[in-house]
gemmi code that builds the backbone of each chain (N, CA, C; Angstrom):
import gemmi

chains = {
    "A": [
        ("UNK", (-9.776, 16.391, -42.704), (-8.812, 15.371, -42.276), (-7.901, 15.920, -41.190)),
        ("UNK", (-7.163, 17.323, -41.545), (-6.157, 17.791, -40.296), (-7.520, 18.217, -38.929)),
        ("UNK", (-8.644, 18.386, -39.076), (-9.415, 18.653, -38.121), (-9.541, 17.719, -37.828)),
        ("UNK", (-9.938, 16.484, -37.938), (-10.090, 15.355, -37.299), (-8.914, 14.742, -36.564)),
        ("UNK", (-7.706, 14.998, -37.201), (-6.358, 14.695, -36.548), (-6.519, 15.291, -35.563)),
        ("UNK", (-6.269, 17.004, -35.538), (-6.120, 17.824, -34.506), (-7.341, 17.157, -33.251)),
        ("UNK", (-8.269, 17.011, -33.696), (-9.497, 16.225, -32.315), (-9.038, 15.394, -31.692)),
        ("UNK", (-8.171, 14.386, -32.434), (-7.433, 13.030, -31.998), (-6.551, 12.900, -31.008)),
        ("UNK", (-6.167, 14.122, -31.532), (-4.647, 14.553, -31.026), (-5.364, 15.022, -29.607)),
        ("UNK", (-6.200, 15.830, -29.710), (-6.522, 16.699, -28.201), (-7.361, 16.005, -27.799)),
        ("UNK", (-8.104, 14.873, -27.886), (-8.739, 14.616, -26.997), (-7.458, 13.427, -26.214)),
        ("UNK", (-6.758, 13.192, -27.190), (-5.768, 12.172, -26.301), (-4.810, 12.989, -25.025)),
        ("UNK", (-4.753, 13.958, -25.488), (-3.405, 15.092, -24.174), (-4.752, 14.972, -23.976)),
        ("UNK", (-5.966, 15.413, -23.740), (-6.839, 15.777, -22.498), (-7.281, 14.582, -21.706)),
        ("UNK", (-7.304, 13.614, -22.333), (-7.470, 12.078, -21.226), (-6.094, 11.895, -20.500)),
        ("UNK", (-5.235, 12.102, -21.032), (-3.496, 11.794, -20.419), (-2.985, 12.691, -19.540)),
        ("UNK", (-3.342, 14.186, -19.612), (-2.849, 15.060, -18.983), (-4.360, 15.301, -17.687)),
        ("UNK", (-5.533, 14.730, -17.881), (-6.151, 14.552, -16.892), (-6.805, 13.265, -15.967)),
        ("UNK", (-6.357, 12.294, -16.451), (-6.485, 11.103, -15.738), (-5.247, 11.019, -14.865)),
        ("UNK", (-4.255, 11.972, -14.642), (-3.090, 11.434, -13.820), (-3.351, 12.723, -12.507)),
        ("UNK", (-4.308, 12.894, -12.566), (-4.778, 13.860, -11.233), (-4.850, 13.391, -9.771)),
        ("UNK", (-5.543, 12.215, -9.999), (-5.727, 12.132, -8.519), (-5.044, 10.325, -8.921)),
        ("UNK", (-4.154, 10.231, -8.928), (-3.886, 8.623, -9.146), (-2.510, 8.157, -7.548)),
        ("UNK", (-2.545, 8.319, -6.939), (-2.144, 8.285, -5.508), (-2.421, 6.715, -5.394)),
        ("UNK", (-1.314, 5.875, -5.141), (-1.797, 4.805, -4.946), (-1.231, 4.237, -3.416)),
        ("UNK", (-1.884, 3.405, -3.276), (-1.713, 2.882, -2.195), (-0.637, 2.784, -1.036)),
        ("UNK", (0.708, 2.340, -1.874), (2.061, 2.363, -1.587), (2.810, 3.532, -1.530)),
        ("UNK", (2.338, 4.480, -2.094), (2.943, 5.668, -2.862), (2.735, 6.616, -1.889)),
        ("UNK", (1.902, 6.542, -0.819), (1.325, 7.056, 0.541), (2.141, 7.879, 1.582)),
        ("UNK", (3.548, 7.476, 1.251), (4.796, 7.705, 2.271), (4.319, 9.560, 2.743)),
        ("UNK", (4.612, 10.102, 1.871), (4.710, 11.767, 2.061), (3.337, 11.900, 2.734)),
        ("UNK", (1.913, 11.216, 2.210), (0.723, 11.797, 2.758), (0.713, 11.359, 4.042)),
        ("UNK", (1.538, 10.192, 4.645), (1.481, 9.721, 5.894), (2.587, 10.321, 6.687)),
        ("UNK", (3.035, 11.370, 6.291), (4.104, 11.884, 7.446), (3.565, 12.940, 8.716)),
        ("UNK", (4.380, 12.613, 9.971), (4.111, 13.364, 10.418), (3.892, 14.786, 10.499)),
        ("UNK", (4.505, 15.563, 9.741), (4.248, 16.805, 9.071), (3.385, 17.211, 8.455)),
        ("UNK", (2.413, 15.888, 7.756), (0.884, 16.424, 7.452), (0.019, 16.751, 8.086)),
        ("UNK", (0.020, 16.220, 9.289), (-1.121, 16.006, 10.389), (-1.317, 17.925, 10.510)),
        ("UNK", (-2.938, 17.668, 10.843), (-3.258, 18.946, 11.479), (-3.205, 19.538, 12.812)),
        ("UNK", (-2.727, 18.331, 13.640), (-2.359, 18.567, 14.749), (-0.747, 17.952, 15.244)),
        ("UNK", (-0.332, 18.628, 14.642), (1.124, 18.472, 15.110), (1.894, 18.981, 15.809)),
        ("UNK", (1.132, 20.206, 16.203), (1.973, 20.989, 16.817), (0.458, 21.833, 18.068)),
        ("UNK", (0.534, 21.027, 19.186), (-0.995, 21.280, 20.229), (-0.415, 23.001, 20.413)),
        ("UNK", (0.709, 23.104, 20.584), (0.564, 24.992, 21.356), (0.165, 25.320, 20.234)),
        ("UNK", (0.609, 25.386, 19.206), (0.468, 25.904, 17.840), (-1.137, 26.261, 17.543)),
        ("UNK", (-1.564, 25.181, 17.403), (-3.137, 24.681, 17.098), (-4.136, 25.945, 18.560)),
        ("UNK", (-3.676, 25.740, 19.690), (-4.389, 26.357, 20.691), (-4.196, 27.872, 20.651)),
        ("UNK", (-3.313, 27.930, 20.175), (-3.231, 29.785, 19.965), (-3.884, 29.909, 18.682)),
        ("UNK", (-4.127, 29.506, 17.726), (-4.934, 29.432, 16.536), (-6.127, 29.772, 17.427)),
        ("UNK", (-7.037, 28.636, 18.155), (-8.027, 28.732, 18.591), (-8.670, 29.249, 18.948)),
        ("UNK", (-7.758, 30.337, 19.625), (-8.521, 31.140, 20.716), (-8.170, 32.370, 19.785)),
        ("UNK", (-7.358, 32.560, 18.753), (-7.187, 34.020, 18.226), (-8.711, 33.525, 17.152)),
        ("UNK", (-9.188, 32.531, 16.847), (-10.276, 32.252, 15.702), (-11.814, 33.059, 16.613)),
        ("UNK", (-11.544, 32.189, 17.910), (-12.211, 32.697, 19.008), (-12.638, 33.616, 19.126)),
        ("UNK", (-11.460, 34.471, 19.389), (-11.322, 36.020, 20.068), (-11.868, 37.209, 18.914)),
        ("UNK", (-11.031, 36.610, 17.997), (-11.321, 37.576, 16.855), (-12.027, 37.963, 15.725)),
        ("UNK", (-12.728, 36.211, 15.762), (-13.757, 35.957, 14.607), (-15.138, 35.900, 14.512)),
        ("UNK", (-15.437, 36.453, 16.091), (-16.403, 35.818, 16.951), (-17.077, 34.770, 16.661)),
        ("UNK", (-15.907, 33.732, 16.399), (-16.701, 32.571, 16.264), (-16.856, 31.736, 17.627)),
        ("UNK", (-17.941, 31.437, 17.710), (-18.834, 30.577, 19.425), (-18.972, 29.013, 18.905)),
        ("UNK", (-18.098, 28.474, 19.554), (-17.952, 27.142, 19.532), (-17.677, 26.681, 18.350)),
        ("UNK", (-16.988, 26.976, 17.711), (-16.505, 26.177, 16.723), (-15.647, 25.319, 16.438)),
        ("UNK", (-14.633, 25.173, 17.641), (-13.847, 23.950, 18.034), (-14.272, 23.315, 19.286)),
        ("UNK", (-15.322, 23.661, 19.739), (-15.861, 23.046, 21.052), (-15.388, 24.425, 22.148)),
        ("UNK", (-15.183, 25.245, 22.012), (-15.195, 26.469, 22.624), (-16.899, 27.317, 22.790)),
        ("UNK", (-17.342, 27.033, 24.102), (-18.430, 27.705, 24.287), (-17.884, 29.396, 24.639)),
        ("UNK", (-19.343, 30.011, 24.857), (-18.843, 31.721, 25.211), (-19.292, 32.451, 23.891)),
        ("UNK", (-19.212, 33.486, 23.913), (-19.318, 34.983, 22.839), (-17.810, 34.896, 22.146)),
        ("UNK", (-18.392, 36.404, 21.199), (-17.159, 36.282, 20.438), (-16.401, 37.736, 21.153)),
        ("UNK", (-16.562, 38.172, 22.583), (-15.853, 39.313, 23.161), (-14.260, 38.682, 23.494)),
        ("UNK", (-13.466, 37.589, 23.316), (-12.333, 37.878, 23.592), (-12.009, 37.864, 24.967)),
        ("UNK", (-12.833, 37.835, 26.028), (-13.083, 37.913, 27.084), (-12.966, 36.389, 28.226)),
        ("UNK", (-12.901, 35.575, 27.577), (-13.043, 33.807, 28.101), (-11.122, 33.884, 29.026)),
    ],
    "B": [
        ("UNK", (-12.484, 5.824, -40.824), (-11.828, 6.637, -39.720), (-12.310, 6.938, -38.455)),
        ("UNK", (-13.461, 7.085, -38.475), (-13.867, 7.048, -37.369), (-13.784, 6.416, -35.995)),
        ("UNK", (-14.037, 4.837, -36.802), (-13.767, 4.051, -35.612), (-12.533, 4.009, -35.209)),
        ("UNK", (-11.564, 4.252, -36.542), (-9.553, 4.048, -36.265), (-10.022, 5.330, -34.814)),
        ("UNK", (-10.357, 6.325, -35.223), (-9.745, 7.363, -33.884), (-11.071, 7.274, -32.440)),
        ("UNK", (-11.951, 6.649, -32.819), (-12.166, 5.828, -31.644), (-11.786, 5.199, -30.398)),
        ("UNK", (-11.276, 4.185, -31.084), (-10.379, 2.962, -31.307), (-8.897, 3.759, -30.292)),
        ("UNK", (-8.786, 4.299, -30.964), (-7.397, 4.820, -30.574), (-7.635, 5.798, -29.190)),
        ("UNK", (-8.900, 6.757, -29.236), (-8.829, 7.446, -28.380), (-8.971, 6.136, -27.003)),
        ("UNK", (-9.914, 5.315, -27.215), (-10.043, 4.270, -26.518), (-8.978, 3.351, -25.575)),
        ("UNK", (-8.084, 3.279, -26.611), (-6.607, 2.480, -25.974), (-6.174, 3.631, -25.507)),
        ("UNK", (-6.066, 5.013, -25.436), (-5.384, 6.082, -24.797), (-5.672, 6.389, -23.378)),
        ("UNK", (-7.251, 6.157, -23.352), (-8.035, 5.634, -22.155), (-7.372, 5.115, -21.457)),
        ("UNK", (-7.225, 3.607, -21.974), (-6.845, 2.723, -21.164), (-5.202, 2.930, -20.518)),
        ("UNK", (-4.554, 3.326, -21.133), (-3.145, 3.710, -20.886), (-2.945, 4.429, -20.024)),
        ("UNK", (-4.375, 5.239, -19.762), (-3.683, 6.876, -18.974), (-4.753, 6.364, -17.418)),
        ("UNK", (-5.465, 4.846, -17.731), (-6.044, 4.646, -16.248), (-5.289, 3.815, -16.063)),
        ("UNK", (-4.123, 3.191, -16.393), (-2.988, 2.628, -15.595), (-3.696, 1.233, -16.052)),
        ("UNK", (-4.459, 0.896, -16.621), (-5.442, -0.555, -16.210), (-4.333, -2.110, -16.184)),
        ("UNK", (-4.022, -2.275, -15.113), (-4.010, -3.562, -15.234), (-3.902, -4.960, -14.604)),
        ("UNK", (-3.713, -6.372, -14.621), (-4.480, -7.136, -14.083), (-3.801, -7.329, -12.507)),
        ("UNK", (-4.276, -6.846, -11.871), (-4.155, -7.185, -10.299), (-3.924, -8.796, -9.944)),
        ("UNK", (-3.274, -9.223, -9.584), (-2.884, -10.424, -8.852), (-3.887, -10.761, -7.969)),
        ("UNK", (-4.926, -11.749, -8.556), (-6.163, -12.723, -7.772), (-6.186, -13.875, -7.200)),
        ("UNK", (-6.727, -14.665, -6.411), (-7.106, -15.541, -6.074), (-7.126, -16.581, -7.019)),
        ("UNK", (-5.945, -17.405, -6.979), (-6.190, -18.493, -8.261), (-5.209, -18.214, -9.158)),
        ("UNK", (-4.534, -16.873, -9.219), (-3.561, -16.930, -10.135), (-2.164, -16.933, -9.799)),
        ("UNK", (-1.122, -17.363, -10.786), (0.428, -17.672, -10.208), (1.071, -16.132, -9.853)),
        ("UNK", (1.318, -16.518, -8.461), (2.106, -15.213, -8.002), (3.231, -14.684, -9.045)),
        ("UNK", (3.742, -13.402, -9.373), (4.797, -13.076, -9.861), (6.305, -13.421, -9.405)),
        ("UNK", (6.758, -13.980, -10.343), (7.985, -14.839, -10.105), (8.798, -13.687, -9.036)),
        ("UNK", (9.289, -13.837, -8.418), (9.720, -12.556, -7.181), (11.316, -12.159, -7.986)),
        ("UNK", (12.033, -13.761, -8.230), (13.655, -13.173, -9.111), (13.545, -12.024, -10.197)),
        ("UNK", (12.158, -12.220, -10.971), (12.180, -11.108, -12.029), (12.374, -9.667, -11.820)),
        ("UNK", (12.212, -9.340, -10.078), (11.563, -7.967, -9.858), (12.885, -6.740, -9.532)),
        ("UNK", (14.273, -7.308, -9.587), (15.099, -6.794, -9.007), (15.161, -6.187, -7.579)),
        ("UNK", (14.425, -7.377, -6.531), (14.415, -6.874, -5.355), (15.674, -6.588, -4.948)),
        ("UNK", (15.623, -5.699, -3.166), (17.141, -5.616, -3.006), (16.545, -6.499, -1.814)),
        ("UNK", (17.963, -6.956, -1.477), (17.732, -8.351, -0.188), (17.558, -9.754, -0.565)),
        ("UNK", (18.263, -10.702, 0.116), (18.555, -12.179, -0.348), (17.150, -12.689, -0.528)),
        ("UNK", (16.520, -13.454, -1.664), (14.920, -14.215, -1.361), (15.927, -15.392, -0.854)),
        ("UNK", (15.092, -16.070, -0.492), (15.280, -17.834, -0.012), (15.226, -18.770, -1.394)),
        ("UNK", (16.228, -19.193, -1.011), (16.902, -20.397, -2.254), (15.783, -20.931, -2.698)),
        ("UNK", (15.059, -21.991, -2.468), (13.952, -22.797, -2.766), (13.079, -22.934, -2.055)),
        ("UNK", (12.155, -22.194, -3.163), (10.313, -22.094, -2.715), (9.744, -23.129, -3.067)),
        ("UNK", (9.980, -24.073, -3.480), (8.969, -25.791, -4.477), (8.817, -26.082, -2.721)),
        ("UNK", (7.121, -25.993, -2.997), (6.866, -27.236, -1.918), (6.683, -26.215, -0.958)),
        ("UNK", (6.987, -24.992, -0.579), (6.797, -24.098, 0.868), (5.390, -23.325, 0.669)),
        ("UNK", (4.929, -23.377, 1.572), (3.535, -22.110, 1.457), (4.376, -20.911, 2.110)),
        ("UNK", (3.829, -19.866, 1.139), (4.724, -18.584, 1.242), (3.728, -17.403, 1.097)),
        ("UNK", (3.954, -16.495, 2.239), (3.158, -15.703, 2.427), (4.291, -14.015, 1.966)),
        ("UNK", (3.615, -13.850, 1.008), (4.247, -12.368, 0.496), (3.302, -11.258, 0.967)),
        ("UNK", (4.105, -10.874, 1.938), (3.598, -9.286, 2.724), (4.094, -8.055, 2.282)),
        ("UNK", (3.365, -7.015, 1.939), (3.612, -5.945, 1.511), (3.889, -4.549, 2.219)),
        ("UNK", (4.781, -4.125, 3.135), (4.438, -3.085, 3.870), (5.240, -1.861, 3.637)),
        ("UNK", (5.229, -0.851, 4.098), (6.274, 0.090, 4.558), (6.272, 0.902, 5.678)),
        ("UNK", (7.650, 1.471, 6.291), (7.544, 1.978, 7.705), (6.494, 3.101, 7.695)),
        ("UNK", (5.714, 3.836, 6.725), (5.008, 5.211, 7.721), (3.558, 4.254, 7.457)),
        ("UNK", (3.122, 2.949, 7.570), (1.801, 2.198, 7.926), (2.031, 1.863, 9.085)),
        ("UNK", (0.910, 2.108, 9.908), (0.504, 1.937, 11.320), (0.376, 0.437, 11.002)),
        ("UNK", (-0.187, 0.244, 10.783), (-0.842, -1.337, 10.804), (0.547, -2.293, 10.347)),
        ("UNK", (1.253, -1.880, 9.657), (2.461, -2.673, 9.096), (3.620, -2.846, 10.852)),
        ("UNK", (3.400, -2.154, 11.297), (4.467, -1.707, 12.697), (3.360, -3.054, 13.518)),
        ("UNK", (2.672, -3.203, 13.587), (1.475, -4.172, 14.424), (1.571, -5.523, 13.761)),
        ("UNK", (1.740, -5.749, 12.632), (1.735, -6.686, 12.075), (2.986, -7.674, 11.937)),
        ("UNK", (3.908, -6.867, 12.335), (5.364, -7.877, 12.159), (5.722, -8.821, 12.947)),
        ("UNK", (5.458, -8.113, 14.724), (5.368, -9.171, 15.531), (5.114, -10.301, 15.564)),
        ("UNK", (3.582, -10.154, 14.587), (2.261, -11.388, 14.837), (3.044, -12.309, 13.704)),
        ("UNK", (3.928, -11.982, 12.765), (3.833, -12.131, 11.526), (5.155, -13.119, 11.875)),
        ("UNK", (6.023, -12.727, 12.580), (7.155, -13.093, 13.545), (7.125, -14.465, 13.867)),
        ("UNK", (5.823, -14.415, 14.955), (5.177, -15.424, 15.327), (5.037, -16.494, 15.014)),
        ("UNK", (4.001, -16.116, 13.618), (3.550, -16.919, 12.414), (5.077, -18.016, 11.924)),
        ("UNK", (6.117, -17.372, 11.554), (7.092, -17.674, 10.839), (8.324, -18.896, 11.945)),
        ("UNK", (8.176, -18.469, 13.134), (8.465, -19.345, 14.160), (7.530, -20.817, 14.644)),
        ("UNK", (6.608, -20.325, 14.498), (5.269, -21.629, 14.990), (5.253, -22.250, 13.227)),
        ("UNK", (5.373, -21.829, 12.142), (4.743, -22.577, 11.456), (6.425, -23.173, 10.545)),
        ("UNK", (7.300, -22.488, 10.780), (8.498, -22.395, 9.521), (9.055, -23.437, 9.369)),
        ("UNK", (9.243, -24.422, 10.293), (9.880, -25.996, 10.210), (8.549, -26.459, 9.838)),
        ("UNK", (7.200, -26.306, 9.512), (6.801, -27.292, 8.693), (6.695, -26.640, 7.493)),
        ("UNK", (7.449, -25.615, 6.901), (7.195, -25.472, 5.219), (6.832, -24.104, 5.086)),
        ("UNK", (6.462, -22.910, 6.485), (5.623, -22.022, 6.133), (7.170, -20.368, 5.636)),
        ("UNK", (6.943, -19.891, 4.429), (8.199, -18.906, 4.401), (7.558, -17.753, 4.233)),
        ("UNK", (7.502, -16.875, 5.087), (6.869, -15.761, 4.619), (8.231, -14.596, 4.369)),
        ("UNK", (7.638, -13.443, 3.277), (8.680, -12.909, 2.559), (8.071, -11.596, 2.939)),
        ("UNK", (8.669, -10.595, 3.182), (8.216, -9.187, 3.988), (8.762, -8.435, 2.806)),
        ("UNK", (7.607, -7.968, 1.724), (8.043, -6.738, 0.574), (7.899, -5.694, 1.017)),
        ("UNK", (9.548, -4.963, 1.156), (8.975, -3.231, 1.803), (8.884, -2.278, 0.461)),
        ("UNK", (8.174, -1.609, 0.669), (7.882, -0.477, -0.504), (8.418, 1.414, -0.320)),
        ("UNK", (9.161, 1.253, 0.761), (9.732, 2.744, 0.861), (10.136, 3.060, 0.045)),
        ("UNK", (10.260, 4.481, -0.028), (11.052, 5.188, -1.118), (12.402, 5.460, -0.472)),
        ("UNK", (12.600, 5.437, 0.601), (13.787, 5.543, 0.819), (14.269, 4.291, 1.917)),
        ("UNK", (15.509, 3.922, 1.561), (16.040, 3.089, 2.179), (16.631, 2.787, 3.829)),
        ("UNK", (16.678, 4.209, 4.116), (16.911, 4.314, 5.738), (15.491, 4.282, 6.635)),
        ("UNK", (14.527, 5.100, 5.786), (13.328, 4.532, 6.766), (13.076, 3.135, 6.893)),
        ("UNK", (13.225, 2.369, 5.485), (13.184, 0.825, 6.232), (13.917, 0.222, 7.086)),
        ("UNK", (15.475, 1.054, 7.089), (16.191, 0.206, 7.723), (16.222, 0.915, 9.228)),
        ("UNK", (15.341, 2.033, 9.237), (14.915, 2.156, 10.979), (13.848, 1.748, 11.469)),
        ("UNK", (13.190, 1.289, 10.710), (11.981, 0.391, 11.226), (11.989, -0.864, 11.690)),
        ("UNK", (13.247, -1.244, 10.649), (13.503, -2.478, 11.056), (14.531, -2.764, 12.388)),
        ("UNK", (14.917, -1.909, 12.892), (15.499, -1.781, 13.976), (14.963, -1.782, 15.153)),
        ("UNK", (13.647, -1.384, 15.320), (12.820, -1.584, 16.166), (12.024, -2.328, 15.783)),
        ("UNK", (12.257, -3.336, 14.978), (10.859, -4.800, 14.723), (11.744, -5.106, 14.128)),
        ("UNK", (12.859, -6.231, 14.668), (13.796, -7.059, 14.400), (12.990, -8.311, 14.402)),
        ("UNK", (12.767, -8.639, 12.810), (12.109, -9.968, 12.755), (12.845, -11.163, 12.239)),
        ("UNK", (12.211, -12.203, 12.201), (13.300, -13.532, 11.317), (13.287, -13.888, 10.161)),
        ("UNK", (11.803, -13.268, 9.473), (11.816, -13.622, 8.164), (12.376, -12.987, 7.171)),
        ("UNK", (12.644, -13.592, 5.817), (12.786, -12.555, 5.000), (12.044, -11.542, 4.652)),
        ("UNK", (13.084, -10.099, 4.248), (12.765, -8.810, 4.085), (13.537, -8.341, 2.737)),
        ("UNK", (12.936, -7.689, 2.120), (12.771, -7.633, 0.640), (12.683, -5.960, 0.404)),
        ("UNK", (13.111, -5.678, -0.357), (13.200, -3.885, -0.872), (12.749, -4.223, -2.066)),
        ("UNK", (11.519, -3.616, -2.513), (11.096, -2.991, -4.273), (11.613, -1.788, -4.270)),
        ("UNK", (12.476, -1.492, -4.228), (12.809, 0.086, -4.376), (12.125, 0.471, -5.981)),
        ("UNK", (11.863, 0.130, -7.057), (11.493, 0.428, -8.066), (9.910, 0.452, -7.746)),
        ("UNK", (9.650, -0.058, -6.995), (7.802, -0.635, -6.371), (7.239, -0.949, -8.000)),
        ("UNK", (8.095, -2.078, -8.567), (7.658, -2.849, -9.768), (6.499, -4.050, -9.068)),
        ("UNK", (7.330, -4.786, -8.160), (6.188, -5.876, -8.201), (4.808, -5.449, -7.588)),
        ("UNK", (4.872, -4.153, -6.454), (3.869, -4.083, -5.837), (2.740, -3.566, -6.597)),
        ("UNK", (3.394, -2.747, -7.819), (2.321, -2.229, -8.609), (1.705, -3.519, -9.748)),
        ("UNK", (2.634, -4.675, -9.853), (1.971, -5.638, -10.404), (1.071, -6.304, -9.475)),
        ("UNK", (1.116, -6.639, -8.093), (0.545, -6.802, -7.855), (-1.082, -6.433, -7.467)),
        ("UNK", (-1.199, -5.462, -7.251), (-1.948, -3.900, -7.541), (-2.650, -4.345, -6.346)),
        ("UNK", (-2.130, -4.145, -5.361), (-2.415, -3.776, -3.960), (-3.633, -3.014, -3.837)),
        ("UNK", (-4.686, -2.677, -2.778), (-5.682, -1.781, -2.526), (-5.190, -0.963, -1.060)),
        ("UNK", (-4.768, -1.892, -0.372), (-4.420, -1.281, 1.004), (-3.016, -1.595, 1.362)),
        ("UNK", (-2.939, -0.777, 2.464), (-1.591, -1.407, 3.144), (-1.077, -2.080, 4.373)),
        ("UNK", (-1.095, -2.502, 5.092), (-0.488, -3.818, 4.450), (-1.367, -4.552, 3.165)),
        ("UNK", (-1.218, -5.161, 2.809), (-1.510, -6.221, 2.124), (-0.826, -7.264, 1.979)),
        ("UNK", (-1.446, -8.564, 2.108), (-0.412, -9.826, 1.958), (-1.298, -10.735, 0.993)),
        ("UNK", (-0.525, -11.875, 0.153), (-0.697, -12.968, -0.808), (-0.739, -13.923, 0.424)),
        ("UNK", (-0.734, -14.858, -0.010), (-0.898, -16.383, 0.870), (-0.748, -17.205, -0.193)),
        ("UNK", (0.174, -17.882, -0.671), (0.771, -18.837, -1.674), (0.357, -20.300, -1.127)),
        ("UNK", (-0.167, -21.013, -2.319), (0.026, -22.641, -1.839), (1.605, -23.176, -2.643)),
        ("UNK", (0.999, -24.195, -2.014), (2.921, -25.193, -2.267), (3.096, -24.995, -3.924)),
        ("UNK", (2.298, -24.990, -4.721), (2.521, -24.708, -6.085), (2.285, -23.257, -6.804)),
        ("UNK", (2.936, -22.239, -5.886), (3.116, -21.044, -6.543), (1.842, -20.090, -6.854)),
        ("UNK", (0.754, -21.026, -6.530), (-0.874, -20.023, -6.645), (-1.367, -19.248, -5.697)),
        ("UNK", (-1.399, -18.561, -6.006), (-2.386, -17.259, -4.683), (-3.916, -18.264, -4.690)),
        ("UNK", (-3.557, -18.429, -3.021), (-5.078, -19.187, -2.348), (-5.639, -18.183, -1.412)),
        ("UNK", (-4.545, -17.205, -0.597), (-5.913, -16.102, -0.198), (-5.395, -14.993, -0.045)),
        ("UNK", (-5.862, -13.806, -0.379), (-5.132, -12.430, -0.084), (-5.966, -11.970, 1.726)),
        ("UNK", (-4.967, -11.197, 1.742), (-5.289, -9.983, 3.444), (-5.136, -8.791, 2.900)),
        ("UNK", (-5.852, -7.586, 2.692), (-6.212, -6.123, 3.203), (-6.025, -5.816, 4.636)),
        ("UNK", (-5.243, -5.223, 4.470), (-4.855, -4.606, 6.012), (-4.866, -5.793, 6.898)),
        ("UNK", (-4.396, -5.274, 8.130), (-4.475, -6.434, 9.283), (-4.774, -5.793, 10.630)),
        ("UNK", (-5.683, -6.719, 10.779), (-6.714, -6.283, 12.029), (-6.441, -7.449, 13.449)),
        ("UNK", (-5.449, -6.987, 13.361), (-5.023, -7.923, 14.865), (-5.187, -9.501, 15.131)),
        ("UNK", (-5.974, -9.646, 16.547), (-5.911, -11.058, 16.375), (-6.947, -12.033, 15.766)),
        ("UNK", (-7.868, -11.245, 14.828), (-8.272, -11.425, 14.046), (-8.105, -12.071, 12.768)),
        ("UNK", (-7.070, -11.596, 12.011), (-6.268, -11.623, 10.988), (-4.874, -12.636, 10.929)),
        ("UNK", (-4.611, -12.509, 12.566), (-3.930, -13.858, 13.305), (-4.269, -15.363, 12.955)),
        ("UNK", (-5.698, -15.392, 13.568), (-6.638, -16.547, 13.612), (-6.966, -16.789, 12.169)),
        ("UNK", (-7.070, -16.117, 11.056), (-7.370, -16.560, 9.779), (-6.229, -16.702, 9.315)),
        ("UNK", (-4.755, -16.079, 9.457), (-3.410, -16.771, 8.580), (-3.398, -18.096, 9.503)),
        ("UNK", (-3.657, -18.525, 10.582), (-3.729, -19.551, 11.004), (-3.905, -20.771, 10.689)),
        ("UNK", (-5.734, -20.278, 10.252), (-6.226, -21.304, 9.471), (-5.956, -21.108, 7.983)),
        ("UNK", (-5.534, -20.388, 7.194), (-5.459, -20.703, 6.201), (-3.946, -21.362, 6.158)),
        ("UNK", (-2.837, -21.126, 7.205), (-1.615, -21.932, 6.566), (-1.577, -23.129, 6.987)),
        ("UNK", (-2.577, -23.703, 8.439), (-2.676, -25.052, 8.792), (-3.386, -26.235, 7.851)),
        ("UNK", (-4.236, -25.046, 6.751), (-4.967, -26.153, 5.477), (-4.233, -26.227, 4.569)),
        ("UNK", (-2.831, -25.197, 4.370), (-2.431, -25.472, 3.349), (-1.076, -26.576, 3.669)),
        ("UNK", (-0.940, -26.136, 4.547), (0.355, -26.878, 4.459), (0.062, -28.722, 5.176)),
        ("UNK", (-1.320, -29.138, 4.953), (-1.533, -30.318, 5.521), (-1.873, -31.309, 3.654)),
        ("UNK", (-1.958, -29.954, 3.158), (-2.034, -30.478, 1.431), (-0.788, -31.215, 0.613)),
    ],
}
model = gemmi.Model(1)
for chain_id, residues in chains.items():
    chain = gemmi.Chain(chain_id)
    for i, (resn, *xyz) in enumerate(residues, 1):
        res = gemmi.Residue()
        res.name, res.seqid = resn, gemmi.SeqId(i, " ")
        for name, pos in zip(("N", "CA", "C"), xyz):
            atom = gemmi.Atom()
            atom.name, atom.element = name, gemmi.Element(name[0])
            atom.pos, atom.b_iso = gemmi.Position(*pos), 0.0
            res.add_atom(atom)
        chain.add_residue(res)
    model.add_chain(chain)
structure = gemmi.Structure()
structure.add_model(model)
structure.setup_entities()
């Protein structure tokens, strides 16, 4: 009987404490729509990123940057 | 017992997915006095087709829509048409700088609690109701897509309000 309680009990905190995960509604949007989320908010910011991802990661085109990964462009 | 904790885990379900009945096509809008809006509603709705819009200042589409909506409320408002602008911010100065740059004529409405909007259970934003003269939702809008969305509040408030 207390085992079956105790199941009751936990499966209810585990539907309650995990159904409120992703519940974002529509209106509620304000903070995800600020300008401060954006990934480009800041272009110098973002372009020195780029070229240090560039330079240093030798990564070749991965933001639309053709060339090697020598640092050299 | 079994089924009791079923049963129960079941309604716990339901509680923790929020479930409930969204405001449809066909059914009586939520009385608006109940909701503790902030901002004057209009004395008497008997008899007006009333369009309840839902927006807030960080929606793109809500900033596009007021103009048209403006419009709407000038061309149609001496024959009956009242549209009611529900803002849903959380804070009260962003609405009231939005509204500073989209100085409109209709009424504008604060849920600061965002009670009715969640009764109404919105999908997008904007979203608007479209009321006939007797208090029933005859057509909802998802977002608004320009003059598109123009041309259909058009026709839907020129059929209603010839009823």
């Amino acid at each position: 009987m207390k085992t079956k309680l105790f199941q009751v009990a936990f499966g209810m905190a585990l539907i309650l404490t995990t159904a409120g995960c992703a519940n974002v509604k529509p209106w509620q949007r304000g903070t995800l729509a600020d300008y401060t989320m954006r990934a480009d908010r800041d272009p110098i910011g973002e372009a020195q990123m780029e070229h240090i991802w560039f330079s240093r990661e030798m990564a070749s085109g991965g933001k639309g940057v053709g060339g090697g990964g020598c640092g050299c462009n | 017992m079994r089924i009791k904790s079923l049963s129960l885990l079941f309604v716990t379900l339901l509680l923790a997915m929020q479930i409930h009945a969204a405001v449809k096509v066909g059914s009586a809008f939520p009385d608006l006095k109940t909701f503790s809006l902030e901002g004057k509603l209009p004395e008497n709705l008997e008899g007006k087709v009333v369009i309840v819009d839902f927006w807030a200042s960080w929606c793109g589409p809500c900033g596009e829509s007021f103009p048209a909506m403006d419009a709407l409320q000038k061309k149609y408002g001496a024959q009956g048409l009242v549209i009611i602008a529900v803002n849903v911010d959380e804070k009260k100065s962003d609405m009231e700088d939005f509204l500073k740059d989209h100085a409109v004529s209709f009424t504008v409405v604060r849920d600061a609690k965002q009670k009715l909007v969640d009764k109404a259970g919105i999908g997008t934003m904007p979203s608007s109701f479209v009321l006939g003269t007797d208090g029933k939702v005859v057509f909802t809008h998802n977002g608004f897509h320009g003059g598109t969305t123009v041309k259909e509040y058009e026709k839907q408030i020129e059929s209603l309000l010839k009823k």
